[in-house]
MDAnalysis code that builds the backbone (N, CA, C; Angstrom):
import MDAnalysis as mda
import numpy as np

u = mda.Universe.empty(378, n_residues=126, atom_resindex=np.repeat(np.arange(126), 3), trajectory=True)
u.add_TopologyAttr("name", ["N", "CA", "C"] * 126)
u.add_TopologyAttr("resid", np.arange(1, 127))
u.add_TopologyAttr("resname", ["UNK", "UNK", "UNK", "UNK", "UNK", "UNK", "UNK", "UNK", "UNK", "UNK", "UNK", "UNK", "UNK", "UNK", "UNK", "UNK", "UNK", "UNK", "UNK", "UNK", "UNK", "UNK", "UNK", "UNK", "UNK", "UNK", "UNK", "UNK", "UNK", "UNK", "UNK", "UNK", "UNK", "UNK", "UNK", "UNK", "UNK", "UNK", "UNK", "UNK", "UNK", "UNK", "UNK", "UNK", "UNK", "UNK", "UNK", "UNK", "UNK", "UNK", "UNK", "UNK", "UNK", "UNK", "UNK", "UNK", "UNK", "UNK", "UNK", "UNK", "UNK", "UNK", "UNK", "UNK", "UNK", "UNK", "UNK", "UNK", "UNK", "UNK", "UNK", "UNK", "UNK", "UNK", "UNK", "UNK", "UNK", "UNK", "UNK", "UNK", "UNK", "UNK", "UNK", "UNK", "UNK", "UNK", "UNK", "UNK", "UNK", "UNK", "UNK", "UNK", "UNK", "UNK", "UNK", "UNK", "UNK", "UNK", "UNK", "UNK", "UNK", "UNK", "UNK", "UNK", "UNK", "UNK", "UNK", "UNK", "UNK", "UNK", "UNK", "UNK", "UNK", "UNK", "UNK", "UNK", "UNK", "UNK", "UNK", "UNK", "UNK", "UNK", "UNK", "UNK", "UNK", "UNK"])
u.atoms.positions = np.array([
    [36.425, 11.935, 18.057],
    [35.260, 11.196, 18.472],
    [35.704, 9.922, 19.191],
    [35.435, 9.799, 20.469],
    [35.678, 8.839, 21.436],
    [34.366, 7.574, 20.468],
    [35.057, 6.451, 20.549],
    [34.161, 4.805, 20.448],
    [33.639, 4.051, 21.522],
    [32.284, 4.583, 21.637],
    [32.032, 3.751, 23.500],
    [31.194, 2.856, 22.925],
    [30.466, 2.135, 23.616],
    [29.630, 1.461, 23.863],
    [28.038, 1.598, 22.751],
    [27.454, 2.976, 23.355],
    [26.424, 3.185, 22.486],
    [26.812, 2.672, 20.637],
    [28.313, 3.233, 19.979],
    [28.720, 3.000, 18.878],
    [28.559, 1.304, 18.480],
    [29.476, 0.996, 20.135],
    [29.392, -0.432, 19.417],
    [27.925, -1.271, 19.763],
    [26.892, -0.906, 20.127],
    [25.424, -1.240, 20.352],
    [24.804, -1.355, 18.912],
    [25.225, 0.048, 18.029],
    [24.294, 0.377, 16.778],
    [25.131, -0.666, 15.817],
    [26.295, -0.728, 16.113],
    [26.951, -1.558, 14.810],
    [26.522, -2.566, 14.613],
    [26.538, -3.535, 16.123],
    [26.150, -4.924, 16.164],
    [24.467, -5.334, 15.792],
    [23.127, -3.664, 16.281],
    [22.115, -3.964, 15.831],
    [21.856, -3.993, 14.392],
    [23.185, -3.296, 13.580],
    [23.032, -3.196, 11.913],
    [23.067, -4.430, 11.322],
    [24.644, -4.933, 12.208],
    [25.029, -6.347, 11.725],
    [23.764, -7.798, 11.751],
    [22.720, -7.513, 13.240],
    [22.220, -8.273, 13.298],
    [20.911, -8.239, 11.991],
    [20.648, -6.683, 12.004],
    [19.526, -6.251, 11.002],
    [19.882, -6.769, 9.402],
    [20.996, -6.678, 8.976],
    [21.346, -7.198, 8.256],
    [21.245, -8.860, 7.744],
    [21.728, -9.446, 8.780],
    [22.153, -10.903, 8.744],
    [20.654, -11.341, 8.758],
    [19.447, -10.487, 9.423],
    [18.038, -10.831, 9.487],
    [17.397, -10.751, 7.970],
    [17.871, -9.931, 7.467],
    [17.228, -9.340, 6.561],
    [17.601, -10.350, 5.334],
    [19.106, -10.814, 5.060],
    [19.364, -11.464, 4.275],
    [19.433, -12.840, 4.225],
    [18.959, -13.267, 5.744],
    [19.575, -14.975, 5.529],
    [18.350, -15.576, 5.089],
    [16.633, -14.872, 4.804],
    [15.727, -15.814, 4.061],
    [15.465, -15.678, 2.766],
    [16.834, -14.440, 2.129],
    [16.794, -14.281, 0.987],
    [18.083, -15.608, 0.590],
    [19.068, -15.510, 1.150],
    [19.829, -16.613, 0.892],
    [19.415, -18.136, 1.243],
    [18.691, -18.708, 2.064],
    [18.034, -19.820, 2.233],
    [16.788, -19.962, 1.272],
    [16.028, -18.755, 0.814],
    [15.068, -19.486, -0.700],
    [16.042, -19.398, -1.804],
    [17.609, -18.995, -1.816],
    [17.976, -18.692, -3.271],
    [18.511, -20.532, -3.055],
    [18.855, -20.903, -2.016],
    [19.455, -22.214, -2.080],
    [18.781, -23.519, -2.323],
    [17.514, -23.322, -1.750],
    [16.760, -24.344, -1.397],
    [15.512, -24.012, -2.462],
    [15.326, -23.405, -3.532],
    [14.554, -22.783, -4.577],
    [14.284, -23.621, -5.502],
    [13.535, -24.109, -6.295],
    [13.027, -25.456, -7.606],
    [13.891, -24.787, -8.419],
    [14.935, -25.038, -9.338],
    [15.506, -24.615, -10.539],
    [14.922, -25.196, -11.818],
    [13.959, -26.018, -11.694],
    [13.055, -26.546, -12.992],
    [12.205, -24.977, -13.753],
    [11.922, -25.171, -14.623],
    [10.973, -23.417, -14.834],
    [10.489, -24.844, -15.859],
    [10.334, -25.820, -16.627],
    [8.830, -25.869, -17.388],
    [7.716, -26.379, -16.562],
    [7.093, -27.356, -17.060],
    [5.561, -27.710, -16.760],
    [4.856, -26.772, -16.547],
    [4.116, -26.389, -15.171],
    [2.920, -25.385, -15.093],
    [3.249, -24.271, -14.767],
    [4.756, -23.819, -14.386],
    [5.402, -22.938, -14.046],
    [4.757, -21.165, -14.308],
    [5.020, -21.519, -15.504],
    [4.267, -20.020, -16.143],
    [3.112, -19.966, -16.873],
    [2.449, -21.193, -15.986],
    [0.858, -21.311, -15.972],
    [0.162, -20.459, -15.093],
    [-0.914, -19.432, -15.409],
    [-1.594, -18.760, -14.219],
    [-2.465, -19.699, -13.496],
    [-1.885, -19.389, -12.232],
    [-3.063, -20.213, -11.058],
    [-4.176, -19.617, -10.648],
    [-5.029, -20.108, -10.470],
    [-6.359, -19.006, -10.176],
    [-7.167, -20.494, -9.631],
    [-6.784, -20.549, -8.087],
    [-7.626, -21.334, -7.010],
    [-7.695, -22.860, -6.990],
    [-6.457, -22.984, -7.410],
    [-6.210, -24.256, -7.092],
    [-6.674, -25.079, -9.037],
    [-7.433, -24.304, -9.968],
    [-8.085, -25.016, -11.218],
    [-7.177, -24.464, -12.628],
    [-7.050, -24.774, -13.240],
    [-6.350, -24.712, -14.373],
    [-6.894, -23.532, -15.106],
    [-6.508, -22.332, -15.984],
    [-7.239, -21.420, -16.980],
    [-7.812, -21.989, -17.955],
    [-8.806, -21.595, -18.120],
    [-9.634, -22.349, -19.762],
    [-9.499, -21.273, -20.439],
    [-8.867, -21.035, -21.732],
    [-8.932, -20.053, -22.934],
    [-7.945, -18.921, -22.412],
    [-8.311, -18.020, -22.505],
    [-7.008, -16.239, -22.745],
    [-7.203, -16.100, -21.137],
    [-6.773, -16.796, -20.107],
    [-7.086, -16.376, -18.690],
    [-6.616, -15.181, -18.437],
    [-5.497, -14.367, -18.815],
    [-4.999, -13.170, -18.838],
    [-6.283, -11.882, -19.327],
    [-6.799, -12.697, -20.430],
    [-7.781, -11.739, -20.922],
    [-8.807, -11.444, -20.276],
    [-9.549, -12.124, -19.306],
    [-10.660, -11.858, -18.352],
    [-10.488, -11.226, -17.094],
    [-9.247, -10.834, -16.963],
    [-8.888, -10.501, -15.523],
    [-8.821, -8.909, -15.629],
    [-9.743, -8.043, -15.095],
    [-9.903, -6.661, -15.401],
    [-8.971, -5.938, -14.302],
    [-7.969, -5.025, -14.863],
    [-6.723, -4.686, -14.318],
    [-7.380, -3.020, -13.348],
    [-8.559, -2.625, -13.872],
    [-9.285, -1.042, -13.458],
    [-8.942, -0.908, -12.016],
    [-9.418, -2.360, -11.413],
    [-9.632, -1.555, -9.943],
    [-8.867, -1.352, -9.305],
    [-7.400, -1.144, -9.728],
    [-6.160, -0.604, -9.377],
    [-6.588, 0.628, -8.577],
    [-6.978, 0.989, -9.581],
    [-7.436, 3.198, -9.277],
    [-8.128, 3.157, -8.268],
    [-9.134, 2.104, -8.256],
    [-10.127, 2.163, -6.452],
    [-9.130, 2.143, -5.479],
    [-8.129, 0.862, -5.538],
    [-7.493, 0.844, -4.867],
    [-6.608, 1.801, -4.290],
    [-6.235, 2.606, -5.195],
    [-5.223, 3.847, -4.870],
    [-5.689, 4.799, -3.921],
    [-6.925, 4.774, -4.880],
    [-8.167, 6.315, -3.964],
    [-8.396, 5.953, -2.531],
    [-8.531, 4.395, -2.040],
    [-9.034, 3.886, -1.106],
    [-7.786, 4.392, 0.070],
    [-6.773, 3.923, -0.572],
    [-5.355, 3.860, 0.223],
    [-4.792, 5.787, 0.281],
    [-5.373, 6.588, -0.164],
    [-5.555, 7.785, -0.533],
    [-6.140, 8.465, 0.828],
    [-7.685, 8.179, 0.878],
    [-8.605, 8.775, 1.756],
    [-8.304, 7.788, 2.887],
    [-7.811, 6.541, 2.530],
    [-7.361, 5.821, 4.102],
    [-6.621, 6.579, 5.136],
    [-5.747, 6.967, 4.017],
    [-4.828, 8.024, 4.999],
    [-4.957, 8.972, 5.445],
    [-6.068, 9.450, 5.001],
    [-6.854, 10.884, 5.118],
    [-7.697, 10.882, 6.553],
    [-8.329, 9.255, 6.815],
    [-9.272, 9.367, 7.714],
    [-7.821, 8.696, 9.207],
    [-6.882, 8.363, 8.600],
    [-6.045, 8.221, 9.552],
    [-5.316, 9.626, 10.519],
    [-5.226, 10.519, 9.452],
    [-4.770, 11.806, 9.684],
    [-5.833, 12.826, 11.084],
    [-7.486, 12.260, 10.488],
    [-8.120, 12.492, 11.577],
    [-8.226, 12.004, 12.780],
    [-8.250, 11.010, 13.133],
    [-8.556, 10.482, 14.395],
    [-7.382, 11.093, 15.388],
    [-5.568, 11.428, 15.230],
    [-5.224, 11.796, 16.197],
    [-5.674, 13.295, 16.519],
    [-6.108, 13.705, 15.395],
    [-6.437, 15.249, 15.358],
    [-7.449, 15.305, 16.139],
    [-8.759, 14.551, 16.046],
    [-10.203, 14.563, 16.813],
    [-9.740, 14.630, 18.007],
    [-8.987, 13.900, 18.598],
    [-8.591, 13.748, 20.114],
    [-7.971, 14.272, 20.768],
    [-7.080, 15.622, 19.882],
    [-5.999, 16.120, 20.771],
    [-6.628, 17.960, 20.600],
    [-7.581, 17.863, 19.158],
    [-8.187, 19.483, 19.053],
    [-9.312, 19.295, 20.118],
    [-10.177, 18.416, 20.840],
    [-11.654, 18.411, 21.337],
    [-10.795, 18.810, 22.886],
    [-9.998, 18.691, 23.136],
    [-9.358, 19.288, 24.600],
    [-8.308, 20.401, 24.675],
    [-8.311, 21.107, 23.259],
    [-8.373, 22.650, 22.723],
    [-9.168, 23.460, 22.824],
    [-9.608, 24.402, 23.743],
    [-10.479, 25.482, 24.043],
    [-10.444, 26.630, 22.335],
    [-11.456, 27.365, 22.363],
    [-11.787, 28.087, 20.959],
    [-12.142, 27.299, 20.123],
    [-12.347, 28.363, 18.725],
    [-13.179, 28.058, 17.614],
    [-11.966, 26.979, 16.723],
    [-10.453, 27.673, 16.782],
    [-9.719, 27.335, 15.938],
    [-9.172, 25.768, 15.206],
    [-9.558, 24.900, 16.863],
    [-9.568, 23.420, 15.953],
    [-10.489, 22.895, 14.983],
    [-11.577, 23.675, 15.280],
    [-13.033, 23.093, 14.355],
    [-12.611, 23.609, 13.065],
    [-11.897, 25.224, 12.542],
    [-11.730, 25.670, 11.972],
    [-10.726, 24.987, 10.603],
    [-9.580, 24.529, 11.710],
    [-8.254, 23.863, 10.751],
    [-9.120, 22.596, 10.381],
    [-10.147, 21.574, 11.392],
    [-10.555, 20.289, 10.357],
    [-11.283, 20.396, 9.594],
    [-11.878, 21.644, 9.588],
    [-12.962, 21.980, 8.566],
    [-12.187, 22.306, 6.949],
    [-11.315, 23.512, 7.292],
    [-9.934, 23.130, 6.209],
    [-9.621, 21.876, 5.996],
    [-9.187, 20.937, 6.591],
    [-8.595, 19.834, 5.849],
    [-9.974, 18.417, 5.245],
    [-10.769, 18.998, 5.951],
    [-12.161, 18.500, 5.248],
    [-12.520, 18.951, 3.885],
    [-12.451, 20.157, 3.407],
    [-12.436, 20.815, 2.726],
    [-11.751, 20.623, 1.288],
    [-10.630, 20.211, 1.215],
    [-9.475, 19.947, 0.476],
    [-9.427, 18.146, 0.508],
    [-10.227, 17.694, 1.211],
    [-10.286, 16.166, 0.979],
    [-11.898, 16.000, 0.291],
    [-12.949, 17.044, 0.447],
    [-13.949, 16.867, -0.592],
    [-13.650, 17.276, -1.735],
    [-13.198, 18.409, -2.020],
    [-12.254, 18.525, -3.444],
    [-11.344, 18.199, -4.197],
    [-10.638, 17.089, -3.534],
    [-10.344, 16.448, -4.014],
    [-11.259, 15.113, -4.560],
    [-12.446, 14.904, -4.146],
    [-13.200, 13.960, -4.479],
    [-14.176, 14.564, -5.182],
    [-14.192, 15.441, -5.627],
    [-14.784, 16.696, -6.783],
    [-14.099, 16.828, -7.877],
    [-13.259, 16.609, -7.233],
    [-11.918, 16.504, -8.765],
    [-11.820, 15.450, -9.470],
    [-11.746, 14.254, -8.777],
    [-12.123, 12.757, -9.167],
    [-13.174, 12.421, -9.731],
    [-14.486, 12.963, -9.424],
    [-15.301, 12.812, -10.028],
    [-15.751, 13.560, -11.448],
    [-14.939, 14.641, -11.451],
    [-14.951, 15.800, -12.837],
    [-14.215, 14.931, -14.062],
    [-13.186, 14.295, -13.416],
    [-11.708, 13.598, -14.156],
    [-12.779, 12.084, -14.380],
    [-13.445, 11.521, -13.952],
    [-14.558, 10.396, -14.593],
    [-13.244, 9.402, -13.458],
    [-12.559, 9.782, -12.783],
    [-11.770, 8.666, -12.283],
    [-13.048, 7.352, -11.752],
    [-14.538, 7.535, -10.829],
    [-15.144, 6.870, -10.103],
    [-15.617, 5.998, -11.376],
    [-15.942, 6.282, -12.472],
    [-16.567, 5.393, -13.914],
    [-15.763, 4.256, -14.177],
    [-16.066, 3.123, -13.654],
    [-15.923, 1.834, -14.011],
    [-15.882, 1.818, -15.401],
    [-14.521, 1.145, -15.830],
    [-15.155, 1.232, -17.365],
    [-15.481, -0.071, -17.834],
    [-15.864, -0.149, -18.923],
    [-16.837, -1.655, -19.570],
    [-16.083, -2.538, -20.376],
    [-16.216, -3.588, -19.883],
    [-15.575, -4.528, -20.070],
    [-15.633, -4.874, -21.956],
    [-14.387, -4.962, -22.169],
    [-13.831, -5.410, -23.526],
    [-14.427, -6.774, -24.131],
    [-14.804, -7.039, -25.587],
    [-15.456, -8.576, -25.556],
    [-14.217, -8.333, -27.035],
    [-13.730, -9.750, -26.598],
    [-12.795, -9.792, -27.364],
    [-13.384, -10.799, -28.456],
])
């Protein structure tokens, strides 16, 4: 294997990718507060101090929305290049395959709803 040019192009973009990647991990490890008491491992919540179990009021559920959201996000991402490249496809067969993948993205939201995933659940009184 001959060493031209292209070789030494990728090395130097690694080296630079590198040196990018690490020098604002090494400039906050330097320049970083090394104190940890006072409010440190106080929860902040908007600029005001917690009154009572602040950990305890903070409802952790809507994780799962979040997932589902980021789920079917991708789902409706998957369509749009499809809409645009099957509608200047002659025949039945593009309508056919989005109707399939329509299909398998309502059942999956059939499934979610069987599994109680959409049920908010009720808040704990401690």
């Amino acid at each position: 294997m001959v060493f031209d040019s292209l070789h030494l192009a990728i090395i130097a973009f690694l080296v630079a990718a590198t040196i990018f990647a690490a020098s604002p991990l090494a400039i906050a490890a330097l320049i970083a507060p090394r104190n940890m008491g006072g409010d440190y491992r106080v929860p902040y919540e908007c600029g005001v101090r917690p009154l009572g179990r602040a950990w305890d009021h903070f409802g952790f559920n809507y994780h799962i929305y979040a997932l589902i959201f980021i789920a079917f996000d991708v789902d409706v991402l998957y369509l749009f290049p499809v809409a645009v490249v099957f509608r200047s496809l002659p025949g039945w067969l593009p309508l056919i395959e989005i109707s399939f993948f329509l299909f398998f993205v309502l059942l999956a939201v059939v499934y979610f709803q069987a599994k109680g995933v959409f049920a908010w659940p009720r808040r704990k009184n401690y």
